[in-house]
N, C-alpha and C positions, 0 to 999 in steps of 0.2 A: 504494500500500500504506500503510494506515495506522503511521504511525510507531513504533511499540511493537510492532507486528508486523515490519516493516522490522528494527527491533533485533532481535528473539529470534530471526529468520532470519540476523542476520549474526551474532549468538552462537554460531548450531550450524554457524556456516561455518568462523569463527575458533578456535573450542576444538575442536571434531573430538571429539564426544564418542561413544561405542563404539554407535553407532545406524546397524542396518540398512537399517533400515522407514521410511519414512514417512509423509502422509497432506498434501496441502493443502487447506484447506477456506478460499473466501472470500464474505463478501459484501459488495455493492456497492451506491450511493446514485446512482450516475452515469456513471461513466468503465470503471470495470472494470477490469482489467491486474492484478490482487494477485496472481492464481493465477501469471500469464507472469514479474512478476518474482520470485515467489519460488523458483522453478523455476529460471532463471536465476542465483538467486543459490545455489541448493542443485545444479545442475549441477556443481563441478567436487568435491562432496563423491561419495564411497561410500557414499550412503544413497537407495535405489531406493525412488521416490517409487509407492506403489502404484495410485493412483489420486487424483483430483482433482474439484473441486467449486466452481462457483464462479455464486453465486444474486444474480442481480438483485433487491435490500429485502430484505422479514422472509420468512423459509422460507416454503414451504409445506408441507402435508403430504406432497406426493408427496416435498418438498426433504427431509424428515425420513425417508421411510423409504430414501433414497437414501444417509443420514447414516451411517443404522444400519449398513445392508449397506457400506459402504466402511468400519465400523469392525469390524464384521466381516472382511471378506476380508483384512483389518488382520493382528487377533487368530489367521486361521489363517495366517498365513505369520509370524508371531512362531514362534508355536508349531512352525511348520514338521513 
């Protein structure tokens, strides 16, 4: 996991801010694992990770409209 993402995932571990929902979106050069540990590190929080994503280099288009619909299905369970 790139480091700055590593932080803002141990941000939302350590403050426990009033968050449902979630969403993991990653992508990768090489190795891959962003989506497993951020997952792991957002495990022992109360925030139901609603779905996941995680693209081998630069999107593509089917990666884009996979983007939308998971910020979607997002937006309807905000809204509940």
């Amino acid at each position: 996991m790139h480091p700055v993402a590593a932080h803002a995932v141990n941000l939302v571990k350590a403050l426990r801010p009033p968050l449902k929902y979630g969403v993991v979106l990653s992508s990768y050069g090489w190795g891959g694992g962003a989506r497993r540990q951020a997952l792991e590190v957002l495990g022992p929080t109360k925030i139901e990770v609603i779905d996941t994503l995680e693209v081998n280099g630069p999107p593509s288009d089917e990666d884009h409209k996979k983007i939308v619909e998971i910020g979607k299905q997002l937006a309807a369970k905000i809204r509940g």
